[in-house]
C-alpha positions in Angstrom: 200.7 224.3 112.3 199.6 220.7 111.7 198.0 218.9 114.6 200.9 215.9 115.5 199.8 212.1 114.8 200.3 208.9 115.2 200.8 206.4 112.1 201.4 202.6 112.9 202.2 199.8 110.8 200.8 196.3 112.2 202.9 193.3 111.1 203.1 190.0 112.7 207.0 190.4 114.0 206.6 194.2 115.5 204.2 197.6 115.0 206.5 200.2 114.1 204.6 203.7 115.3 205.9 207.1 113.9 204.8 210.5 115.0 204.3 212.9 112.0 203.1 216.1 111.6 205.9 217.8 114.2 208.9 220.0 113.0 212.3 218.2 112.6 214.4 220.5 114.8 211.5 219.7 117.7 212.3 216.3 117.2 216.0 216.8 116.8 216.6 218.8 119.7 218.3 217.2 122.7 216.6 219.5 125.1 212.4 218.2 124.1 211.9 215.2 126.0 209.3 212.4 124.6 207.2 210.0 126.8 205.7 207.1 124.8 202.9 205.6 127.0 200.7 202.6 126.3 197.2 203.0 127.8 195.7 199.8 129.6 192.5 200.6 130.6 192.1 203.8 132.8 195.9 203.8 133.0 198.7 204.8 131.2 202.1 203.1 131.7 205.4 204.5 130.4 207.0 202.0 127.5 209.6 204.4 126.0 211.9 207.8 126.5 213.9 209.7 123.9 216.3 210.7 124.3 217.1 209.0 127.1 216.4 205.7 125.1 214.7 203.8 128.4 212.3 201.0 127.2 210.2 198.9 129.2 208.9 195.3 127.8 206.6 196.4 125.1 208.9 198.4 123.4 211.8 197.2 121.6 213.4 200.3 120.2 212.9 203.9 120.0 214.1 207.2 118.0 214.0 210.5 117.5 210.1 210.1 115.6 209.4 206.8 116.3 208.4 203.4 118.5 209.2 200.1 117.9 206.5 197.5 119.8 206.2 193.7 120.0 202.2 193.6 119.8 200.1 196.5 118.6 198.9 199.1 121.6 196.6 202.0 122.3 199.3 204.5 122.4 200.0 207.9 123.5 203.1 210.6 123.1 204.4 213.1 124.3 206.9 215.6 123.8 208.1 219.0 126.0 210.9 221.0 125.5 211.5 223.7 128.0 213.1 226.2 125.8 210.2 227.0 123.3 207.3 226.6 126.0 205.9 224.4 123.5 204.3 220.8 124.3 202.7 218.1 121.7 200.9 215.3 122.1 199.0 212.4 120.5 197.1 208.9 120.6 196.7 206.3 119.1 194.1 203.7 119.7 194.6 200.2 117.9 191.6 199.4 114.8 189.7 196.0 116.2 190.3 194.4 113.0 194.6 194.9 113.4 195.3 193.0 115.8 198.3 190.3 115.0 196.1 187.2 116.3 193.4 188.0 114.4 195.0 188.7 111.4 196.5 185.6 111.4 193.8 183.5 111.8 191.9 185.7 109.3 195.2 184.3 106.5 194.7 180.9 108.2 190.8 180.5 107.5 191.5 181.9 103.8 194.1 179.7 103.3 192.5 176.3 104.3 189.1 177.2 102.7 190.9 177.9 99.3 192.6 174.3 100.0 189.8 172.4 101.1 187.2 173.2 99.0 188.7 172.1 95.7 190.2 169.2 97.3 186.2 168.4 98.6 185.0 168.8 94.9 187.8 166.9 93.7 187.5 164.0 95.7 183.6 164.2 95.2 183.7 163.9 91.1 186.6 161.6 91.2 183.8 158.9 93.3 180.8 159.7 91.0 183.1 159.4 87.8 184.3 155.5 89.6 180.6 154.7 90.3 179.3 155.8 87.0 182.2 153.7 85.4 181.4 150.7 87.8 177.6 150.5 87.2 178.3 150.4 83.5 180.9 147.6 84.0 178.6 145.1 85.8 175.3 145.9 83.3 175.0 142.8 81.7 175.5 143.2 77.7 172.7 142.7 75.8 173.2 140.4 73.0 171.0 140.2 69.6 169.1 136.1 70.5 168.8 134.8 67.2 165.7 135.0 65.6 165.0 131.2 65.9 165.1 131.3 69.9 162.6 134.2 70.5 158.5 133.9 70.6 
């Protein structure tokens, strides 16, 4: 049998986390109880219980296979059913790069470099082309002297 796992998706309104790798009728069965825990430092604390459906502030929802969060978490689960002597369990521990605020200052730098920079340029050959176009205005014209005037 497959060893269980956790599979989140990070997005910037929720992290939806989904257990895989555990038989349906495990998951199904009213008698397996599940513990979602978040781990904060040494500690664990208790977010979510199925089926039971008890959340605590950092989770929003929960099912049968999955966890709903408001901000991405190390995670861990558990699941023991009494009848088939049989327990699972998994983490989860958050990649540094997911996190939502970094993510979204990650889109925010892209985005104003992308603006900025052609703007800069922009502005830049928009001054040289008005100065080259100046200078050429105030050279004085030179005019042919008749031949009579010169030495």
């Amino acid at each position: 049998m497959a060893i269980p796992e956790i599979d989140c998706n990070v997005s910037t309104e929720a992290t939806k986390c989904t257990i895989r790798n555990v038989p349906e009728y495990h998951l199904n069965d009213p008698d397996c109880e599940q513990n979602w825990s978040i781990m904060e430092g040494d500690t664990t604390k208790a977010i979510a219980m199925y089926p039971e459906k008890e959340l605590d502030g950092c989770a929003s929802s929960v099912t049968h296979d999955s966890v709903v969060l408001k901000n991405p978490h190390n995670l861990t689960w558990g699941m023991t059913c009494g009848q088939y002597q049989g327990d699972y369990s998994a983490s989860y521990v958050v990649p540094s790069g997911d996190t939502v605020g970094a993510g979204q200052n990650d889109q925010a730098s892209v985005i104003i470099v992308s603006v900025c920079i052609p703007l800069v340029i922009l502005v830049l050959v928009v001054a040289l082309l008005y100065l080259c176009l100046s200078r050429k205005c105030k050279e004085p014209q030179e005019t042919e002297e008749p031949q009579e005037y010169r030495m």
